[in-house]
C-alpha positions as CSV (number, residue, x, y, z in Angstrom):
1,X,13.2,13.4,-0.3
2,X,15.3,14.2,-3.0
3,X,17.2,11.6,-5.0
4,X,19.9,12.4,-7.5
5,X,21.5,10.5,-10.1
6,X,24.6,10.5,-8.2
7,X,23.0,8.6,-5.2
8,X,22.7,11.0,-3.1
9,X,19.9,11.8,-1.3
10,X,18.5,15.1,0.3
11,X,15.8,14.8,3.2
12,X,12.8,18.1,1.7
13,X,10.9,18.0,5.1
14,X,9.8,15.7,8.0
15,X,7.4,16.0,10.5
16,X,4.7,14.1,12.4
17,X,0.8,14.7,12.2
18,X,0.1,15.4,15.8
19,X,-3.9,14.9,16.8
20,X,-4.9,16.1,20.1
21,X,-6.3,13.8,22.4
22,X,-9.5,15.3,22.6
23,X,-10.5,15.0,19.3
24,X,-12.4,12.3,17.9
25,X,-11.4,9.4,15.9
26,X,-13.3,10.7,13.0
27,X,-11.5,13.9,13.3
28,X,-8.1,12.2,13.8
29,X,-8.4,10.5,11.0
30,X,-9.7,13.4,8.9
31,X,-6.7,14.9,9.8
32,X,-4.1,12.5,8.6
33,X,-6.0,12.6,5.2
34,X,-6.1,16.4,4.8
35,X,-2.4,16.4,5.8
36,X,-1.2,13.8,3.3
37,X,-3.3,15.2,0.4
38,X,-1.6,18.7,1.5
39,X,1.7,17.2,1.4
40,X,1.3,15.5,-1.8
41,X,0.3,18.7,-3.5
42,X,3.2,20.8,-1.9
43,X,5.7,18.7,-3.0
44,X,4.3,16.6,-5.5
45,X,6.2,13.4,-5.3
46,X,7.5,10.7,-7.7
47,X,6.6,7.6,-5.9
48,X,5.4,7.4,-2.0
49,X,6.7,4.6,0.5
50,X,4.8,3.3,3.5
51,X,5.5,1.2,6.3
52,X,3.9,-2.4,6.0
53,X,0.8,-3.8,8.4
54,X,1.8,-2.8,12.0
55,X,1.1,-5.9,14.2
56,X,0.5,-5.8,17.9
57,X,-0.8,-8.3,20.3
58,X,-3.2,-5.3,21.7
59,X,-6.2,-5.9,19.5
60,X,-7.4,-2.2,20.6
61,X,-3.9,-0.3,19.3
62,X,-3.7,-2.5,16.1
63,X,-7.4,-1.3,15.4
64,X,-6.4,2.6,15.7
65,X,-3.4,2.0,13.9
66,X,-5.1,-0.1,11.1
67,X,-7.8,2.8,10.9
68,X,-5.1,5.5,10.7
69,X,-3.3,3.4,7.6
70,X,-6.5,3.0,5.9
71,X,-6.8,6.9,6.0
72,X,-3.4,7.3,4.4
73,X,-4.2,4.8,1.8
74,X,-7.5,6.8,0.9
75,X,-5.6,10.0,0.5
76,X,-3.0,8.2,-1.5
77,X,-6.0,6.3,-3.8
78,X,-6.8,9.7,-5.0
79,X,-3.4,9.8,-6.5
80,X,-2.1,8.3,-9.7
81,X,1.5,8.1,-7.9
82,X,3.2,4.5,-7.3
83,X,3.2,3.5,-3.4
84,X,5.3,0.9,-2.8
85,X,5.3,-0.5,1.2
86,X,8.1,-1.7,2.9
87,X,7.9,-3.5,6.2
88,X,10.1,-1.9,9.2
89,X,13.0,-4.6,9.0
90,X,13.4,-4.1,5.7
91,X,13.8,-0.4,5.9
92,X,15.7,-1.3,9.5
93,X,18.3,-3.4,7.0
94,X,18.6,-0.9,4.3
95,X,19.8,1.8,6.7
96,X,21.5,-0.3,9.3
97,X,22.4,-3.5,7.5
98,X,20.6,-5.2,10.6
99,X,16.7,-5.6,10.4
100,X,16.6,-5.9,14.4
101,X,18.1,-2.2,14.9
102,X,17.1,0.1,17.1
103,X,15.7,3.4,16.4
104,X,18.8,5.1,18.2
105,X,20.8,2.8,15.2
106,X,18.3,3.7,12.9
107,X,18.2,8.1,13.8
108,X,22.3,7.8,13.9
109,X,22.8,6.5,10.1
110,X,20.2,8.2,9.3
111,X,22.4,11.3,10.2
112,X,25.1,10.2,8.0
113,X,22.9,9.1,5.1
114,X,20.9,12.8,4.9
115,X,24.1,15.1,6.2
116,X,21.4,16.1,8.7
117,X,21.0,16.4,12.5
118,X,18.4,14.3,13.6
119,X,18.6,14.7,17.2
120,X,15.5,16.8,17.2
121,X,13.3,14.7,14.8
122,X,10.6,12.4,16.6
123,X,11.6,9.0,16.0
124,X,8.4,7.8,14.0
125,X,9.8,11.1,11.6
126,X,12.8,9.1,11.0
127,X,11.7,5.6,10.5
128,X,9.5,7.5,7.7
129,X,12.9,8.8,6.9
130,X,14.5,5.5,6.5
131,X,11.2,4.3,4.5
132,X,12.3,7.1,2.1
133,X,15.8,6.2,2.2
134,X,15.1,2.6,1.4
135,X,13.0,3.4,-1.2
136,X,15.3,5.5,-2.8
137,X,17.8,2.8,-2.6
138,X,16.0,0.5,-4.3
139,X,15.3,3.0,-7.2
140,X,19.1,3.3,-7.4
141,X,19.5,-0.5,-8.1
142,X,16.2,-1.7,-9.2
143,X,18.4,-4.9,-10.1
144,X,19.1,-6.0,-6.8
145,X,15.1,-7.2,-6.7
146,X,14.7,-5.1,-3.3
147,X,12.0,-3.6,-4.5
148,X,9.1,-3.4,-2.0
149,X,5.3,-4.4,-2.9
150,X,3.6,-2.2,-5.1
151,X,0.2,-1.1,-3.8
């Protein structure tokens, strides 16, 4: 994401690491690292946003999710960049104004925010959009003490 002094905001790329199902866990997650070190280097960020802790009442999902964060988190250790995490409502309320929005709310000002059709972006694409977005806002008006937590 680009961010200009002007406050607007330019959306570089966005995608999803896809792992087949096939693959192991170990692989999986050796993916996500290789994918976010590769991305860092291509584009070599300012600062990096990430969604706060999922939780889930399905010990099994919160445990893959958990593992794939931790792999993230290693890549991004072997940066000297600022990650600052946000949790989804609060990126939910800086796009929407609502923190209970739906991703459908979420894709559609997401549109408007970026000038860019987001009909064909996977949805977890655009809530890292919004992370982004969020982020960005909060760079724009570091004096409104929406900052998230630094990691």
């Amino acid at each position: 994401m680009d961010l200009f002094e002007n406050g607007s905001m330019n959306a570089i790329d966005c995608g999803v690491v896809k792992n087949k199902a096939k693959l192991s866990q170990l692989d999986c997650l050796k993916r996500l690292h290789v994918a976010i070190t590769q991305l860092i280097e291509l584009y070599k960020p300012d600062h990096i946003s990430i969604e706060g802790t999922f939780y889930s009442k399905f010990a099994k999902t919160a445990m893959i999710l958990g593992m794939a964060r931790g792999s993230v988190l290693s890549a991004l250790a072997g940066t000297d960049l600022p990650v600052w995490e946000y949790s989804p409502k609060r990126a939910k309320q800086a796009i929407t104004g609502s923190g209970d929005a739906s991703k459908e709310q979420v894709a559609f000002m997401i549109a408007g925010i970026l000038q860019a059709d987001v009909s064909q972006i996977n949805d977890d694409a655009t809530d890292a959009l919004a992370l982004a977005v969020c982020h960005g806002q909060a760079i724009l008006s570091p004096t409104s003490g929406k900052l998230g937590i630094q990691l």
